[in-house]
N, CA and C atoms as a LAMMPS dump frame, in Angstrom:
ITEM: TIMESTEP
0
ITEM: NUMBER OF ATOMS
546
ITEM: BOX BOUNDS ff ff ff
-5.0000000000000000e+02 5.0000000000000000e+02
-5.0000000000000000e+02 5.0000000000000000e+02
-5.0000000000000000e+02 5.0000000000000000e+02
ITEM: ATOMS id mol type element x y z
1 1 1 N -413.121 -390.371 -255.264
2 1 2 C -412.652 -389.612 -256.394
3 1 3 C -413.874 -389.015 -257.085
4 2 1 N -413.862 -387.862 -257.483
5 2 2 C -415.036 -387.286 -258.29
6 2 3 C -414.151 -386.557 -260.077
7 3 1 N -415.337 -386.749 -260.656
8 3 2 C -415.217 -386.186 -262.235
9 3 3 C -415.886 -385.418 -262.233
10 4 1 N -415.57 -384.151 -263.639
11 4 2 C -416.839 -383.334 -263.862
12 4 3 C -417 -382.585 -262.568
13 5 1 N -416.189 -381.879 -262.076
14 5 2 C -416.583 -380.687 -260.818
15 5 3 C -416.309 -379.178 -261.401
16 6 1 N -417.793 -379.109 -261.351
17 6 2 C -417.581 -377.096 -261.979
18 6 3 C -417.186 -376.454 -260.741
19 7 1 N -415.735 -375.681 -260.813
20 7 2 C -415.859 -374.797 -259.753
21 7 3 C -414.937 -373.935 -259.99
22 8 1 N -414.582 -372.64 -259.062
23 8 2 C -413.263 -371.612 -259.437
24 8 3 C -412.444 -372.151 -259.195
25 9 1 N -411.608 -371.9 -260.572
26 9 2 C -409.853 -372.164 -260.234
27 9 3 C -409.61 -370.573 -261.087
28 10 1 N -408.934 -369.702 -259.904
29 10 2 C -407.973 -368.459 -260.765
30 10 3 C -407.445 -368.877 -261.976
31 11 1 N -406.624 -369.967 -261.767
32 11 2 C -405.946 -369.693 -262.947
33 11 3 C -406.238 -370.5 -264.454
34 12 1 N -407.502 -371.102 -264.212
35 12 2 C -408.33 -371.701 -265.151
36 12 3 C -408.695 -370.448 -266.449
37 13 1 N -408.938 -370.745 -267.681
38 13 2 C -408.87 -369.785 -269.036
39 13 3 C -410.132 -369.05 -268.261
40 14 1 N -411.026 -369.828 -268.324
41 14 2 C -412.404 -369.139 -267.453
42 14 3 C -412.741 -369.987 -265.986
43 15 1 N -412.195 -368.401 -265.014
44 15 2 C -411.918 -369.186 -263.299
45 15 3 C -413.051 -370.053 -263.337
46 16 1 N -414.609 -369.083 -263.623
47 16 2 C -415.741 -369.508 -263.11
48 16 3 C -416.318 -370.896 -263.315
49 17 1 N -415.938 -371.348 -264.524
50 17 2 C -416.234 -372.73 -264.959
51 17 3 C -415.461 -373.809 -264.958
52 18 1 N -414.457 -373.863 -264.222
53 18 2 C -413.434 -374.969 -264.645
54 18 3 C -413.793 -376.253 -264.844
55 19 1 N -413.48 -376.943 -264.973
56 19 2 C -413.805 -378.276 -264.667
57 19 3 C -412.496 -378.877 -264.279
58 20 1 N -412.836 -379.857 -262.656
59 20 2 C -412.025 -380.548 -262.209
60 20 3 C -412.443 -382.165 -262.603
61 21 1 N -411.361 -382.842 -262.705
62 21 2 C -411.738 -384.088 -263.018
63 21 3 C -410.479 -384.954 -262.368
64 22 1 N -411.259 -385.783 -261.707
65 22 2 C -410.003 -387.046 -261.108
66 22 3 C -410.016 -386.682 -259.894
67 23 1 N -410.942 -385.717 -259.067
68 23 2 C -410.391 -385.021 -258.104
69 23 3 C -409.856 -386.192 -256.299
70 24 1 N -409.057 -386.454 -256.175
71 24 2 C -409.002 -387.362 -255.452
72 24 3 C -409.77 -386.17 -253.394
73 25 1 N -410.484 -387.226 -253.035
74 25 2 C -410.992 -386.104 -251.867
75 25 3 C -410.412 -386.912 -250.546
76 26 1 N -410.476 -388.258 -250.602
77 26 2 C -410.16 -388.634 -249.534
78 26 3 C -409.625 -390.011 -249.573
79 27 1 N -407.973 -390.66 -249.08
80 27 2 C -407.491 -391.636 -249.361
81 27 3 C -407.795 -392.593 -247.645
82 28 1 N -408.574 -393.45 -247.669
83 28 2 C -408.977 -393.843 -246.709
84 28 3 C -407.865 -394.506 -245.882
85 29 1 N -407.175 -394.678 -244.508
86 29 2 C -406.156 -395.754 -244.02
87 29 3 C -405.297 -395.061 -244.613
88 30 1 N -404.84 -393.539 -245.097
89 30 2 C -404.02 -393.179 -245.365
90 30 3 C -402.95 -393.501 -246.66
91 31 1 N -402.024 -393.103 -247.396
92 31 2 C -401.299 -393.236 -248.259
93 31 3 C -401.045 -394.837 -248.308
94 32 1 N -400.602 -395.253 -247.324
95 32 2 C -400.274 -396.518 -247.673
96 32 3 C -401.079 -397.838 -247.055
97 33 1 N -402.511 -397.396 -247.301
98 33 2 C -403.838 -397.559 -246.869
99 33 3 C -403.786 -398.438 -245.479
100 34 1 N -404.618 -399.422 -244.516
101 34 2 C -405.036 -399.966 -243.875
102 34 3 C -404.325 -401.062 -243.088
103 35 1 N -403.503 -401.151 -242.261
104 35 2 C -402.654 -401.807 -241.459
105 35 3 C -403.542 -403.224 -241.431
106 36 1 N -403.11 -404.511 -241.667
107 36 2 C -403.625 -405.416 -241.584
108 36 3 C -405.253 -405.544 -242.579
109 37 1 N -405.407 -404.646 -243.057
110 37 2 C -406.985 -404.88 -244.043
111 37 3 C -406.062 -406.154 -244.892
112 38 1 N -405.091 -405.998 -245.156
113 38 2 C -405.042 -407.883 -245.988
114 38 3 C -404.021 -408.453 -245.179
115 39 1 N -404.427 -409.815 -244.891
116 39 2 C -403.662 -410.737 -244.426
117 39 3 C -402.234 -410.63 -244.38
118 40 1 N -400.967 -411.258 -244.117
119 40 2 C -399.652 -411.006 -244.634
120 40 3 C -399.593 -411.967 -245.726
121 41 1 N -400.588 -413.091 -245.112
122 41 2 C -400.219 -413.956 -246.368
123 41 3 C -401.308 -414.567 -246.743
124 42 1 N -401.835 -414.978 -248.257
125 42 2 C -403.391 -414.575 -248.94
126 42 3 C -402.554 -415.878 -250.031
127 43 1 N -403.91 -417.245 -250.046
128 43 2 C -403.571 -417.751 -251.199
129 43 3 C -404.6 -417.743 -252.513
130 44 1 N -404.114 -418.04 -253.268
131 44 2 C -404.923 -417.65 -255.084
132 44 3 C -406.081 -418.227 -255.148
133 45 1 N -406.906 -416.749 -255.244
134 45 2 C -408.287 -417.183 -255.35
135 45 3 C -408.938 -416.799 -254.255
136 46 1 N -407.888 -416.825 -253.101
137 46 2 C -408.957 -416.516 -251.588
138 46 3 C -409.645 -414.589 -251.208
139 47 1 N -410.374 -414.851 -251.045
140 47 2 C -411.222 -413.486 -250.668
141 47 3 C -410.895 -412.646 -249.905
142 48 1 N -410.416 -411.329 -249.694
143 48 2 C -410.107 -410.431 -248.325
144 48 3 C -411.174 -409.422 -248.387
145 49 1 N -411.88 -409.409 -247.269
146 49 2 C -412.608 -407.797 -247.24
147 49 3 C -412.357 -407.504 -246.011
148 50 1 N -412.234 -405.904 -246.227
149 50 2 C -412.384 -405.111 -245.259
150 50 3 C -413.315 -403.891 -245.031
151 51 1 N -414.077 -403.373 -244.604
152 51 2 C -414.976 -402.321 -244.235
153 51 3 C -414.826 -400.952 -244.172
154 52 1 N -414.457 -400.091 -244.854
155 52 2 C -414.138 -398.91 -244.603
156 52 3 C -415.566 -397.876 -244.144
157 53 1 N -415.698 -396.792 -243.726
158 53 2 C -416.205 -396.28 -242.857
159 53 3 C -415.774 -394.644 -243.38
160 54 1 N -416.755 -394.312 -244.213
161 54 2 C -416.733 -392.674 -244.811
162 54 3 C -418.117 -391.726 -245.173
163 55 1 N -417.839 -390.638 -244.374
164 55 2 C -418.97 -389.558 -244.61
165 55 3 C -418.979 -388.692 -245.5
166 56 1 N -420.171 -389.092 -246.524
167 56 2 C -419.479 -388.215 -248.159
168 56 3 C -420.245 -387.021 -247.07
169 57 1 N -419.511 -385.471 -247.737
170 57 2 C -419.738 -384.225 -247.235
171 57 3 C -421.471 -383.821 -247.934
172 58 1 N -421.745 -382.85 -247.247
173 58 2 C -423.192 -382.695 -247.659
174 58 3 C -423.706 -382.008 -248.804
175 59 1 N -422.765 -381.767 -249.499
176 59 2 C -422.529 -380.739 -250.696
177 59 3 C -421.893 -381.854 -251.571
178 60 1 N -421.908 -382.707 -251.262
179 60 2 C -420.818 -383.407 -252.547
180 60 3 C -421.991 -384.083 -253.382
181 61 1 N -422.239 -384.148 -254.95
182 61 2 C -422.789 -384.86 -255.988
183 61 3 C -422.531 -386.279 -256.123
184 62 1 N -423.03 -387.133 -255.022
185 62 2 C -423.066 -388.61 -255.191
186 62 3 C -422.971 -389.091 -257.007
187 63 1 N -423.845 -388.437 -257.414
188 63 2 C -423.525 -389.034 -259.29
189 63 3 C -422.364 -389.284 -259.749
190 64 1 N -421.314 -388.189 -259.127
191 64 2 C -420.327 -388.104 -259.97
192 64 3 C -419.37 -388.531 -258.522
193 65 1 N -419.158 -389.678 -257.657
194 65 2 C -418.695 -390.242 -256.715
195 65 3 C -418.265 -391.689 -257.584
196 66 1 N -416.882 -392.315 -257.526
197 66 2 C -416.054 -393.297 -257.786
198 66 3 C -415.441 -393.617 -256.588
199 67 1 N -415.388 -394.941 -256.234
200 67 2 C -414.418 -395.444 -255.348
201 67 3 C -413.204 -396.43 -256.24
202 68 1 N -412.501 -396.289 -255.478
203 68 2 C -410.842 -396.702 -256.395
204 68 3 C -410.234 -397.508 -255.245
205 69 1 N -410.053 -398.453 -255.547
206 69 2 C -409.692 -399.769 -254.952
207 69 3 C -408.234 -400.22 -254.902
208 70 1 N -407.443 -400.153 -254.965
209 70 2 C -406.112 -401.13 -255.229
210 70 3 C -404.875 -401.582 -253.98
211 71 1 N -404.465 -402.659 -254.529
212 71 2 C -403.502 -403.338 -253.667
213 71 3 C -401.997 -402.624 -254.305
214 72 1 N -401.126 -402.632 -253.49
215 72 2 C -399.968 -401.933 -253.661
216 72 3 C -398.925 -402.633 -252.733
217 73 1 N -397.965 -403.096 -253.616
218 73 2 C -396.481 -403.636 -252.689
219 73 3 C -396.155 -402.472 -251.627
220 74 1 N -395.953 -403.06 -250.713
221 74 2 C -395.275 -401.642 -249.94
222 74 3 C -393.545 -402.74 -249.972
223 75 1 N -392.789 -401.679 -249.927
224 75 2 C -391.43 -401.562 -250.227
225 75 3 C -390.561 -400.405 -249.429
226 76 1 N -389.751 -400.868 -248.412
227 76 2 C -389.262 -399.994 -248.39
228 76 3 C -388.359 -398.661 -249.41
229 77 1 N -388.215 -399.345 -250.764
230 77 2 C -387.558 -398.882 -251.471
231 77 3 C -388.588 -398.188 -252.52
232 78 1 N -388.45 -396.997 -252.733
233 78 2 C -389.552 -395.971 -252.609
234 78 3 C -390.217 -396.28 -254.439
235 79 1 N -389.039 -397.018 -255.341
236 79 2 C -388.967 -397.428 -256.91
237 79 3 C -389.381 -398.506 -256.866
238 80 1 N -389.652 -399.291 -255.721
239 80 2 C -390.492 -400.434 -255.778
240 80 3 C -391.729 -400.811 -254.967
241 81 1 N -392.271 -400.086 -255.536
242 81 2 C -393.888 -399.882 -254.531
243 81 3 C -394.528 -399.874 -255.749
244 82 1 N -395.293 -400.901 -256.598
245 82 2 C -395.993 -401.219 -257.224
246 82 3 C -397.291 -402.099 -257.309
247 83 1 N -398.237 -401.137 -257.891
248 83 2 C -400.018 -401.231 -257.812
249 83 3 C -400.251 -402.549 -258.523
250 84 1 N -400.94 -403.802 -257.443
251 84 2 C -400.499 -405.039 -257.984
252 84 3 C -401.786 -405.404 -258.645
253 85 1 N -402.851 -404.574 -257.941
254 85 2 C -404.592 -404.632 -258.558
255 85 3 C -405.359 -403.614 -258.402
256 86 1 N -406.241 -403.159 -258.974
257 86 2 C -406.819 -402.169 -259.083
258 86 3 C -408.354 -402.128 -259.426
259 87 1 N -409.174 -401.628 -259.121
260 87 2 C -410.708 -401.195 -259.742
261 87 3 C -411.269 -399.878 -258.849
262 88 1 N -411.944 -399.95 -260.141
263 88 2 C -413.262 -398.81 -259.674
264 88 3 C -414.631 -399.013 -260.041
265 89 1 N -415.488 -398.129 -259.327
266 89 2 C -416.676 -398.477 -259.591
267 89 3 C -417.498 -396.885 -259.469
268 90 1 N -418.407 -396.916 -260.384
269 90 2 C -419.549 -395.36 -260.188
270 90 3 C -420.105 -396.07 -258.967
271 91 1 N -420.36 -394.926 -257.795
272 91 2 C -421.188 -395.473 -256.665
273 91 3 C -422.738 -395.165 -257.426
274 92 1 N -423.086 -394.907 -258.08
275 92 2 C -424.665 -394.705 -258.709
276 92 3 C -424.619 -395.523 -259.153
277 93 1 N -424.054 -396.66 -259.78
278 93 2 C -424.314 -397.863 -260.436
279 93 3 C -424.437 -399.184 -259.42
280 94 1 N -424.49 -398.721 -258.07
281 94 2 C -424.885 -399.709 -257.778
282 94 3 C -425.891 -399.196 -256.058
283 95 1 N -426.511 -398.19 -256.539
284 95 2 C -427.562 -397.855 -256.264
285 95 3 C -428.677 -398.748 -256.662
286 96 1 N -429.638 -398.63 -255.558
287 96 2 C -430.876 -399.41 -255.725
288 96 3 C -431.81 -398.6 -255.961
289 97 1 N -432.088 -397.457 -256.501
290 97 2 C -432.993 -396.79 -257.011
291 97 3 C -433.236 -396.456 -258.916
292 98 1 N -433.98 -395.943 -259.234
293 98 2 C -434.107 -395.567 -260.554
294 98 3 C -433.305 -394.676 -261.332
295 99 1 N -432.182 -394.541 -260.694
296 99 2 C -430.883 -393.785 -261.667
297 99 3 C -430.514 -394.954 -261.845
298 100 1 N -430.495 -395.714 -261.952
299 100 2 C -429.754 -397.118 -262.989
300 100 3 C -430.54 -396.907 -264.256
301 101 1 N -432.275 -396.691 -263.864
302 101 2 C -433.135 -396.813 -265.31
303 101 3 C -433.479 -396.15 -265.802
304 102 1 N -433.265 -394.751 -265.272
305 102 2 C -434.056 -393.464 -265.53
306 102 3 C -433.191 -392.364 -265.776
307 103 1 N -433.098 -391.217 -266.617
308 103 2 C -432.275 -390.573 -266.957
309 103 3 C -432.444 -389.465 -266.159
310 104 1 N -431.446 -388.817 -265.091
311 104 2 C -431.187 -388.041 -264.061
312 104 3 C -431.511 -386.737 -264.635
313 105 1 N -431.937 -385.665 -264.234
314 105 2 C -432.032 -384.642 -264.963
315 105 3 C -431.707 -383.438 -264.13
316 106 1 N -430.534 -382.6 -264.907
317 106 2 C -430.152 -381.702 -263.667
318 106 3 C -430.795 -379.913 -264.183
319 107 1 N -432.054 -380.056 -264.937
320 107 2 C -432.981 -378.786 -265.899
321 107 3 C -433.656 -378.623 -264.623
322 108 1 N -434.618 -379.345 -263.583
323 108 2 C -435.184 -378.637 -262.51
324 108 3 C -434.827 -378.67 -261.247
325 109 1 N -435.322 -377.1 -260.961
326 109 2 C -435.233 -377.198 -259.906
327 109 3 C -435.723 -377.211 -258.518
328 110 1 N -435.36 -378.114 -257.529
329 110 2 C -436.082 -378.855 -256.768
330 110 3 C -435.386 -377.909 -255.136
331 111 1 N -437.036 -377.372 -254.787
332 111 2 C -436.721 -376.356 -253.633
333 111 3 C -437.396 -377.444 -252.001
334 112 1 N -436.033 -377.335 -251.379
335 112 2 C -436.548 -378.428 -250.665
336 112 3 C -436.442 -377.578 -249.203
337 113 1 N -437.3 -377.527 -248.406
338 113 2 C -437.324 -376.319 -246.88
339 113 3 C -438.154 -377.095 -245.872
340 114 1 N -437.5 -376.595 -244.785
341 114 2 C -436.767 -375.533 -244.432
342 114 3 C -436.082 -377.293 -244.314
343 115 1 N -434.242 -376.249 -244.828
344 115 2 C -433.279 -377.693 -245
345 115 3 C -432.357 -377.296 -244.016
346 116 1 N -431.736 -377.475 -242.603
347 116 2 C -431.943 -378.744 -242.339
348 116 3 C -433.679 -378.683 -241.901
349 117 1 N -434.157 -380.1 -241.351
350 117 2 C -435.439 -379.715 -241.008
351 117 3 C -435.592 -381.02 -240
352 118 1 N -436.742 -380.958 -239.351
353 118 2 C -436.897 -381.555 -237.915
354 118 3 C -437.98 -382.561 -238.331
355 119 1 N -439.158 -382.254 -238.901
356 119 2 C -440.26 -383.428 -238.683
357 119 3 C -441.024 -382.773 -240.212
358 120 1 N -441.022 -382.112 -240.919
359 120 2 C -441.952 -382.024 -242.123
360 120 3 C -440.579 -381.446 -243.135
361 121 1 N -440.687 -381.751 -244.603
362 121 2 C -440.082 -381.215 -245.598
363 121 3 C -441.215 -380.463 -246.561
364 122 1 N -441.024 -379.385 -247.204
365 122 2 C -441.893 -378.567 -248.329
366 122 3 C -440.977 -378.766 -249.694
367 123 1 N -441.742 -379.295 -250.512
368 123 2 C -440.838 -379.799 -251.674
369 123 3 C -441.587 -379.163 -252.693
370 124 1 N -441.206 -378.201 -253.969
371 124 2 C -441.343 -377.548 -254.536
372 124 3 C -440.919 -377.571 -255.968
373 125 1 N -441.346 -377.514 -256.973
374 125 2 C -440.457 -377.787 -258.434
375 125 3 C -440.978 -376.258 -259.14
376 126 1 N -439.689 -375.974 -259.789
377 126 2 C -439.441 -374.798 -260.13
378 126 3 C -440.749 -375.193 -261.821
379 127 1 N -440.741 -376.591 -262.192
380 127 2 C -441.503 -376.449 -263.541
381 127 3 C -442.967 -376.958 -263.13
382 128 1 N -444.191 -376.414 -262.956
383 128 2 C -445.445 -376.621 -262.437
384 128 3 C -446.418 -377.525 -263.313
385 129 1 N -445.561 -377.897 -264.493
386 129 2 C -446.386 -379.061 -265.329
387 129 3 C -445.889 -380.192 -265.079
388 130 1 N -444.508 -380.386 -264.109
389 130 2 C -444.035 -381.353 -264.175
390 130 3 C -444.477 -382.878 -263.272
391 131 1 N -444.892 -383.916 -264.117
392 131 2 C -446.245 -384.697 -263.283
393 131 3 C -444.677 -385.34 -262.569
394 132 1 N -444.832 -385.555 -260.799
395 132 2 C -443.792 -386.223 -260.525
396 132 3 C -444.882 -387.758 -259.771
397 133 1 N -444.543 -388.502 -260.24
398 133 2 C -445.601 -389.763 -259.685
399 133 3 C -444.677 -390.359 -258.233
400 134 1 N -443.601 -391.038 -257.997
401 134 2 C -442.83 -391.315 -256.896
402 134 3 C -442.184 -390.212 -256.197
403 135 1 N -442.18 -390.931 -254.884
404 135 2 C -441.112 -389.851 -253.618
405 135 3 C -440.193 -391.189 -253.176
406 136 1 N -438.995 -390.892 -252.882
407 136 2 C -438.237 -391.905 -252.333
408 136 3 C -437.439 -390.865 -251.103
409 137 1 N -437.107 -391.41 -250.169
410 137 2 C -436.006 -391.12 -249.257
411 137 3 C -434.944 -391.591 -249.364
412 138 1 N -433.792 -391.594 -249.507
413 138 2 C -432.227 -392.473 -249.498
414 138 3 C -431.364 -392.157 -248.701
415 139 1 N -430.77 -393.096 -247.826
416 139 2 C -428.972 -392.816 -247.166
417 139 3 C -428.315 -392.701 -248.153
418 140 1 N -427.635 -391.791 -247.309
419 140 2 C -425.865 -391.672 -248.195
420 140 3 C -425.42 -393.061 -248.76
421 141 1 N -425.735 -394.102 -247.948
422 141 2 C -425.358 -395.473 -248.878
423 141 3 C -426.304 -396.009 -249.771
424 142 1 N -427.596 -395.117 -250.161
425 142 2 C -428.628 -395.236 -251.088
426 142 3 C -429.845 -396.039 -250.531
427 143 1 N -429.537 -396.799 -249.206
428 143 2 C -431.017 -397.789 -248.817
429 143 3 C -432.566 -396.725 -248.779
430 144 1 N -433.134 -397.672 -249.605
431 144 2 C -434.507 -396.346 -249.199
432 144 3 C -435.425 -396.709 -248.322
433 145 1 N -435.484 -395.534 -247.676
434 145 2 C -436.443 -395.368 -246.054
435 145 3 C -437.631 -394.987 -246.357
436 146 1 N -437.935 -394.215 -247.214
437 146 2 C -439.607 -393.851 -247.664
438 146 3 C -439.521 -393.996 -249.271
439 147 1 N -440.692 -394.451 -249.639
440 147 2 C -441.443 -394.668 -250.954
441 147 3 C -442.447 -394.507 -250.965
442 148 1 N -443.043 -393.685 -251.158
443 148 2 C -444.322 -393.257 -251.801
444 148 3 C -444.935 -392.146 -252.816
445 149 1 N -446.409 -392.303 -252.987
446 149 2 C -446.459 -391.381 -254.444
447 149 3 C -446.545 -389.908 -253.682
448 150 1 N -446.383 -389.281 -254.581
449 150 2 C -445.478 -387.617 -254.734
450 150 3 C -446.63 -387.165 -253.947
451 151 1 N -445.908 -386.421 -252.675
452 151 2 C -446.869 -385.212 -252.073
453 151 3 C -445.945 -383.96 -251.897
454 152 1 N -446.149 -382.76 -251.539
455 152 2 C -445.376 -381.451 -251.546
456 152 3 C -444.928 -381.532 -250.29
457 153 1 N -445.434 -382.248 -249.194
458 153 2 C -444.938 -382.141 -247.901
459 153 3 C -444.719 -383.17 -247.408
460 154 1 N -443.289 -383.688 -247.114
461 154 2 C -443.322 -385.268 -246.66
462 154 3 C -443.103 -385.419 -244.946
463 155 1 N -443.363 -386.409 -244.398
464 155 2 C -443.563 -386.22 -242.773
465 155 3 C -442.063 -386.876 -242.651
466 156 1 N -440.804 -386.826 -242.003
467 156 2 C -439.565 -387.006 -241.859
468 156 3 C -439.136 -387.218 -240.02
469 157 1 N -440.454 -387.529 -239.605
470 157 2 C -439.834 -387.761 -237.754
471 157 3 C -439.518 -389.098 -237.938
472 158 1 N -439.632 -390.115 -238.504
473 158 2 C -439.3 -391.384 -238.394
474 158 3 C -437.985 -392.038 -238.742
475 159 1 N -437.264 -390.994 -239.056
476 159 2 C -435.874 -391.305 -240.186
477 159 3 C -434.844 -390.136 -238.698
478 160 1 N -433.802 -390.891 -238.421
479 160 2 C -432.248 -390.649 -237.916
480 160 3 C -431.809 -389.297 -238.445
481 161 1 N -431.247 -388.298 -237.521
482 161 2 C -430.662 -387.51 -237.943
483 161 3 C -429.612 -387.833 -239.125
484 162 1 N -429.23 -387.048 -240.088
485 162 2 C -428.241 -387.416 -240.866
486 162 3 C -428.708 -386.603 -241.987
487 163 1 N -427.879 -386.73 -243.537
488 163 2 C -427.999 -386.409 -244.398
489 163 3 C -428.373 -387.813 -245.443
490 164 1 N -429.684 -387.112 -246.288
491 164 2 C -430.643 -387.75 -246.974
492 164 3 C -430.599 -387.304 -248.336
493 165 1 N -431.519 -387.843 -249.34
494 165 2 C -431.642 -387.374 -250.84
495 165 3 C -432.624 -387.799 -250.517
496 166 1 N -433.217 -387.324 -251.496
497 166 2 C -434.861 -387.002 -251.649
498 166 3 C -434.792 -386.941 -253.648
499 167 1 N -435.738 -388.547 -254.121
500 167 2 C -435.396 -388.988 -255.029
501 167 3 C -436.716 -388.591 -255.763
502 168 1 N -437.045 -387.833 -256.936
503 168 2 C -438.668 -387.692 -256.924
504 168 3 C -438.59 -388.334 -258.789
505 169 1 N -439.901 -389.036 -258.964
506 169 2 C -439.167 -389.831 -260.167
507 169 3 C -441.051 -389.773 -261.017
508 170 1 N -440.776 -389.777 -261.89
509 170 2 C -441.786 -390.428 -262.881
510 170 3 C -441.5 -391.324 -263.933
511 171 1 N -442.629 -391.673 -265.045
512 171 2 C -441.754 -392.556 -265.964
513 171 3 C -440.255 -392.337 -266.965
514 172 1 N -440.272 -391.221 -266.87
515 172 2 C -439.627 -391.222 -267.811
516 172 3 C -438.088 -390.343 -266.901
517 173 1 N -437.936 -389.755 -265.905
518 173 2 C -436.997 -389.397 -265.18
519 173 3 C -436.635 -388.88 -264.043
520 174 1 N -435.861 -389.131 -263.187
521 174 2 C -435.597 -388.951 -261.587
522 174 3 C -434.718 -387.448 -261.713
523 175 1 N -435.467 -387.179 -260.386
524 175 2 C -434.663 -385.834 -260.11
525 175 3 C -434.199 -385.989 -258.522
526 176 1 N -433.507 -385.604 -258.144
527 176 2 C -432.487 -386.083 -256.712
528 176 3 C -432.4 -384.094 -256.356
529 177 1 N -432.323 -384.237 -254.64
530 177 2 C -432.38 -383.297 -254.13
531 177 3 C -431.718 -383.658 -252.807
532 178 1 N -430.5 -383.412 -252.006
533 178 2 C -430.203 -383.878 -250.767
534 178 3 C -431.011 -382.603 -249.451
535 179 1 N -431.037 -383.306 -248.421
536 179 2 C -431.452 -382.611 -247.594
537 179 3 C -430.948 -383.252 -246.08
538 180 1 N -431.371 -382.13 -245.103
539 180 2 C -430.781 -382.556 -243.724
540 180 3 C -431.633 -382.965 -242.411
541 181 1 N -431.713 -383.847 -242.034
542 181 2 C -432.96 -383.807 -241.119
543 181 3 C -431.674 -384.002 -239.523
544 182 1 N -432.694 -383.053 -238.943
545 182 2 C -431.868 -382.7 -237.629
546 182 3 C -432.646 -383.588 -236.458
């Protein structure tokens, strides 16, 4: 689920800015989620997990990413299918990087080439006073693969094809940039 999505809607007062919020993108195991992910029969107190398996798109704003959790009677009777538990969680809050401590800042901008890219990245900031002291690398599930202090060109043959963020941080705030290494 995502909040806070600027994008066109025609029939929004102003198309260009709308804001979507709640946007549901993808119900995993389908509507009436996961065949067997819980037991038939579960006693009080006991634990069920199951593993789900999802590729956020490469354009999508991890910040503003929620996962939504809940158990639901299934019923054949369509008035009795009721949500028996429920949660959510910000996936940035349980990130292991410095957006837990550091205030995200979406004022620069961060030119990252040639994206996708094969074995070197050129990383660029649109504000030239801006001291950036850390470089981080992150998966889509946030583990970080490189840490080190800030250079303009980072070497990227050692890291899996896939889609990455590129976390660049000083004391006082992180700036996030995704990118593609082929």
């Amino acid at each position: 689920m995502e909040d806070s999505i600027v994008e066109f809607q025609a029939s929004a007062p102003n198309p260009n800015s709308y804001v979507h919020t709640r946007v549901m993108r993808t119900i995993l195991g389908g509507t009436w989620g996961q065949p067997s992910s819980i037991p038939s029969t579960v006693t009080s107190g006991q634990t069920v997990t199951y593993t789900f398996n999802y590729t956020v798109p490469a354009n999508f704003d991890m910040r503003m990413l929620r996962l939504v959790g809940m158990v639901q009677k299934f019923s054949p009777d369509r008035y009795d299918r009721r949500i028996l538990n429920s949660g959510k969680v910000l996936v940035r809050d349980y990130w292991t990087t410095p957006l837990g401590t550091n205030e995200v800042s979406k004022n620069v901008n961060i030119k990252v080439y040639p994206n996708p890219a094969s074995s070197n990245l050129n990383i660029e900031l649109d504000d030239k006073n801006l001291e950036i002291k850390t470089l981080k690398v992150m998966s889509a599930d946030g583990k970080i693969l490189i840490e080190k202090p800030f250079q303009s060109t980072l070497n990227i043959e050692n890291i899996a094809s896939g889609f990455y963020y590129l976390l660049l941080s000083n004391e006082k705030e992180s700036f996030i940039q995704s990118f593609v290494k082929e």
